[in-house]
N, C-alpha and C positions, 0 to 999 in steps of 0.2 A: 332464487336459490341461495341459501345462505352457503359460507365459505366456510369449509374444513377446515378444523383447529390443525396446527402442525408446530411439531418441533425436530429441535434440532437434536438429536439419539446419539450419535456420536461425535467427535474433535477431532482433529490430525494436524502436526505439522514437521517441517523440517528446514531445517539449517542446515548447509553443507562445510562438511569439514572441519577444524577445529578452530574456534574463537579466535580474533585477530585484534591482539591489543592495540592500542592507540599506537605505539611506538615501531610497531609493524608493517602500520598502512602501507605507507609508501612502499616499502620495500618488498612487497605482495603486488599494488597496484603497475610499481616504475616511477622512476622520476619522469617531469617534464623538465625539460630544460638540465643547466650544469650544475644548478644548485639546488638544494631542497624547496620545497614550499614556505615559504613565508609566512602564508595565513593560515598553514595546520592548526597549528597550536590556537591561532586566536578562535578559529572555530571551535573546536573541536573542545574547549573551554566551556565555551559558551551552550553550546549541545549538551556535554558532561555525557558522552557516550562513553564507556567504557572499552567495550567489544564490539564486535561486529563479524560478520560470517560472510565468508565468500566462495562463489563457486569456482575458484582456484587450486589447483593442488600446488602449496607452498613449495617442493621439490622440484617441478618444473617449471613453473610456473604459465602452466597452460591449463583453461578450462576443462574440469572435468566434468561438468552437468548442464545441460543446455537448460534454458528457461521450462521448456515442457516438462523435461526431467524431474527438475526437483517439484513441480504442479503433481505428479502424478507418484513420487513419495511420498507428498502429503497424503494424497487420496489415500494411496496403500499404508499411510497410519490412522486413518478415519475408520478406514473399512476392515482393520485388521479383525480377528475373532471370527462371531459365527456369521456373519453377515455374507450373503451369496455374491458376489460381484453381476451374475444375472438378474437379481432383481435390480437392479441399480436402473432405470427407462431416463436419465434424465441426467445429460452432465453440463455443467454453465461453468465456464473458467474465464480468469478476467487476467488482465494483466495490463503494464504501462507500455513493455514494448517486446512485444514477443520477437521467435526466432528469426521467422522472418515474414514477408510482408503476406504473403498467402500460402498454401491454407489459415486458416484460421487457427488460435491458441488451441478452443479447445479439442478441435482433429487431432492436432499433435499430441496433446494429451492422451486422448482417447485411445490416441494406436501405440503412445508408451505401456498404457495398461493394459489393453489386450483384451478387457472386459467385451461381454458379446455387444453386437449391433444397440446402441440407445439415441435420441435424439440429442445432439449439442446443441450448446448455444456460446459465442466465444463475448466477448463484452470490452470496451476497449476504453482509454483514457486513460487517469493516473490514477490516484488514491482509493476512487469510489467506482471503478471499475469491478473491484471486490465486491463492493455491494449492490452494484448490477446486479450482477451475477447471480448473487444471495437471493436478490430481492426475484430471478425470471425462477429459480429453483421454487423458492418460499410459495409464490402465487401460482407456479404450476401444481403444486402438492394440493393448496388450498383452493383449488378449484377441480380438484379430483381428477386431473388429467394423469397425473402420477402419484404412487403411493411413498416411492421412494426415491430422490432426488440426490446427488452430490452437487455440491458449489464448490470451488476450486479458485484460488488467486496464488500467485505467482509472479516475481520480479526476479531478475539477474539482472542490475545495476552493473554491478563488477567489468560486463563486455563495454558498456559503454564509458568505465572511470578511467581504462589503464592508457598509460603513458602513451602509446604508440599511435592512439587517436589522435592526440594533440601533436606529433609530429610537423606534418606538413606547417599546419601553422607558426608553430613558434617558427620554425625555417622561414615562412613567408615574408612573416612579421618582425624578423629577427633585429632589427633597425627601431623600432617604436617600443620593443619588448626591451633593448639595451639594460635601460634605468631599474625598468621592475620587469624582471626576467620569467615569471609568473602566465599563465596563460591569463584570460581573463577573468577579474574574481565572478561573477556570474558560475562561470563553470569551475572554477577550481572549490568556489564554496558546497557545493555538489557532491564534490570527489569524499570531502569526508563528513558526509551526514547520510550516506546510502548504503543498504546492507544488503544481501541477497537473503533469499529464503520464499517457504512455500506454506499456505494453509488450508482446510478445507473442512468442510460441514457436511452431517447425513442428514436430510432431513424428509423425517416420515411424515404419516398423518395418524400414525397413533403409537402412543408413550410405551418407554421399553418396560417390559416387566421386571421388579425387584433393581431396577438402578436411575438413574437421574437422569433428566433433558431439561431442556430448556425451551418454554414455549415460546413462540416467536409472536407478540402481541402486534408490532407495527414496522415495515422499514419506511423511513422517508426518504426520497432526495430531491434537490434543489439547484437549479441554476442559475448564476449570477450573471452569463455571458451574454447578457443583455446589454447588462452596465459598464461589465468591465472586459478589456482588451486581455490575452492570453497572459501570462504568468512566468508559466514552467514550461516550456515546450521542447521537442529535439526533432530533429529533420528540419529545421526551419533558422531562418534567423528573421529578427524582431526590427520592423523600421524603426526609423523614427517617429514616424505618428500611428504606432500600434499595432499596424497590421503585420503579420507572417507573412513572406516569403520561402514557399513552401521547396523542398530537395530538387521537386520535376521541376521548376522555375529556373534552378542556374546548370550550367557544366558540371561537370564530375570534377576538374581543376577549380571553380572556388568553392562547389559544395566541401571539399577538403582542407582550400587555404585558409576557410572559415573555419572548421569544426561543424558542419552542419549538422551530424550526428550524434552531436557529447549533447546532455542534459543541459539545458540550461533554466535559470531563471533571475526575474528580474527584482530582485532582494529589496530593490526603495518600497516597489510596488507590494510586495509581498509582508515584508514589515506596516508598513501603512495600514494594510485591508483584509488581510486573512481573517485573522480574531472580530473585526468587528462585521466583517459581512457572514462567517459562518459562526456566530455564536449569537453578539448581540440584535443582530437582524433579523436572523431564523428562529432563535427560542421563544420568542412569544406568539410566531407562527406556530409553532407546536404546541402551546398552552391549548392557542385557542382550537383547534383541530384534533385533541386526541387528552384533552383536561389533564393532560401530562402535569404536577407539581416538582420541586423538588423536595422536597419530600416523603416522596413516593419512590426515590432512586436509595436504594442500598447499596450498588457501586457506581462508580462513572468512571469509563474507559474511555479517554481521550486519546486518540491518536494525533501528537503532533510532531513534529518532524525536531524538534530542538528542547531541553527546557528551559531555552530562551521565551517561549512563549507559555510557557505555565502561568507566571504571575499576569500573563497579560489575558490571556484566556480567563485566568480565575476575575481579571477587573470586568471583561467582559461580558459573561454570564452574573455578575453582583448589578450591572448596570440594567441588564434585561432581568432583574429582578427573577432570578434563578441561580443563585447561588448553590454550590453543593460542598458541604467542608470537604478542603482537601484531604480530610483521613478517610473519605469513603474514594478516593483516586486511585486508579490501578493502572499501573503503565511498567513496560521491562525494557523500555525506549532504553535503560544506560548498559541493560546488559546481550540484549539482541538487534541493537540498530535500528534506523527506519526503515524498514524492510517492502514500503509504498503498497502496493494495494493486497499484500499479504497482512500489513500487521493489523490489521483488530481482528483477523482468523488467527493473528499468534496469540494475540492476549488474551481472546476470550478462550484458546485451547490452553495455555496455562493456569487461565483461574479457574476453568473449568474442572481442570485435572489434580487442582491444587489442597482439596477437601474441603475448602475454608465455603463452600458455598452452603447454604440452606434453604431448605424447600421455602417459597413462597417468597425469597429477594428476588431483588430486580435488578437488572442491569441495562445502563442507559452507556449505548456505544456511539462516539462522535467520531466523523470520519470526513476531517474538509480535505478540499484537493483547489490546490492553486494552479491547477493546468490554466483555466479561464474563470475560477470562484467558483467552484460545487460543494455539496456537505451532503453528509448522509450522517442519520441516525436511525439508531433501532433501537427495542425495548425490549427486551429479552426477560421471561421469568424462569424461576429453578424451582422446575416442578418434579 
């Protein structure tokens, strides 16, 4: 049986709130500690984020959108117009760390939008949990199980950056923290390279009349966690010889005198290997699997977390002999944040919605995730 063409008909996304300058952070998130952060400014340099969006109301300074929430805004900007919310059989939603440990992301979802009875699918991990997601939506449509599918990803970073997490510890630690009064850079680097926000995809199995989609030619994803020891993880703390130490492992008194719930990651590790294991390692896998060129890409949508790693990605892919000039590069990383396994559903709903696109480009979307080394790409054309 051959597989159903299918694209994506509609985009959606959402940011809550109003933009938070760089000079804002802190005073949205909290301080840790008596003095400010030390290393804002060097990160935050080095990223070159501008803004960032959070699901804070600046006035109270108490969350006004739970993770599911703003999931299912996006959805209601996808499916806004004539689109039936009953046809919809099919919702996949992904996320880094949903509200809470069960039900599942996408139920929450599901019962914020109210839409009638469909089958979920929730999808979990960091970056490429989105394109999980994408990808059970994509091959459920393409195998005729569903006509009309929504994908959904969603982060609220924001619960896990603010000040009062870090509490207990700085207290604990308040003796070793004297000198650098800081919590530890792992997590404080975190605090300002993460953004909230929500996105989501319709996708049918046949093209809308009189307007654009985008046909979805191939998703790939790949794991490294063969080779390599976790990354980025939260619930957990990292020994020293690589293994996790998961939350059910210690008390409630040191899963807090730690931080066991703040984000973490481990930055040597992460500089060292991200760019060469999901760029230079993987693209010649996809040559040979899918005769992918680069020059066959009219955009490339890199999702990376800094553009610290621009020049290093760009030496990356010139080494695996896939080069792509940076003027065909699309990224809104300095004016929407890293917004984790939303953002390549915010970028491509930007360029999507942006005019600049023409029938018959292609867009080639990169999506690594340093939980434990994964990457996901997809080939998108504008038909």
């Amino acid at each position: 049986m051959s597989a159903q063409s299918v694209y994506i008909t509609r985009t959606g996304s959402f940011l809550p709130n109003a933009p938070v300058p760089n000079d804002e952070m802190e005073a949205v998130l909290g301080q840790v500690g008596a003095r400010p952060s030390r290393s804002r400014k060097i990160i935050l340099r080095s990223n070159q984020i501008k803004t960032r969006y959070y699901a804070i109301d600046p006035a109270t300074g108490k969350h006004n959108y739970t993770n599911a929430q703003l999931c299912a805004e996006a959805v209601r900007a996808a499916i806004a117009g004539d689109l039936d919310p009953a046809d919809i059989t099919c919702l996949a939603a992904g996320t880094s760390i949903a509200d809470q440990l069960m039900p599942g992301h996408a139920a929450m979802v599901h019962g914020e939008l109210g839409n009638p009875p469909c089958e979920i699918v929730s999808t979990a991990g960091v970056c490429v949990s989105g394109v999980t997601a994408l990808k059970y939506a994509w091959l459920s449509v393409a195998a005729g199980v569903h006509r009309t599918a929504v994908a959904a990803a969603s982060d609220a970073a924001s619960y896990t950056m603010k000040a009062e997490n870090f509490e207990p510890e700085l207290e604990h630690r308040v003796q070793a923290l004297e000198a650098n009064p800081e919590i530890a850079f792992e997590k404080d680097f975190l605090r300002w390279m993460l953004s909230d926000g929500a996105g989501a995809f319709v996708l049918q199995d046949q093209k809308p009349e009189g307007s654009r989609a985008l046909k979805v030619h191939w998703i790939d994803v790949l794991s490294y966690a063969d080779e390599m020891s976790a990354c980025m993880y939260a619930g957990a703390r990292k020994e020293s010889d690589g293994r996790l130490t998961g939350w059910q492992a210690v008390n409630r008194t040191e899963a807090a005198a730690d931080s066991f719930m703040a984000v973490k990651q481990d930055v040597k590790q992460l500089n060292e290997h991200i760019m060469p294991y999901t760029a230079e390692k993987t693209l010649p896998k996809l040559r040979e699997k899918y005769g992918i060129r680069p020059e066959d890409v009219d955009y490339f949508l890199p999702h990376y977390s800094s553009h610290y790693f621009r020049e290093r990605l760009d030496v990356c892919m010139k080494n695996a002999d896939f080069a792509i000039d940076q003027s065909c590069w699309f990224t809104n990383l300095p004016d929407k944040g890293n917004t984790g396994a939303a953002s390549i559903y915010i970028m491509v709903d930007e360029l999507f919605r942006s005019g600049r696109l023409n029938v018959g480009e292609k867009l080639l979307c990169y999506i690594p995730e340093s939980g434990r080394f994964s990457v996901a790409y997809m080939l998108l054309e504008v038909v």
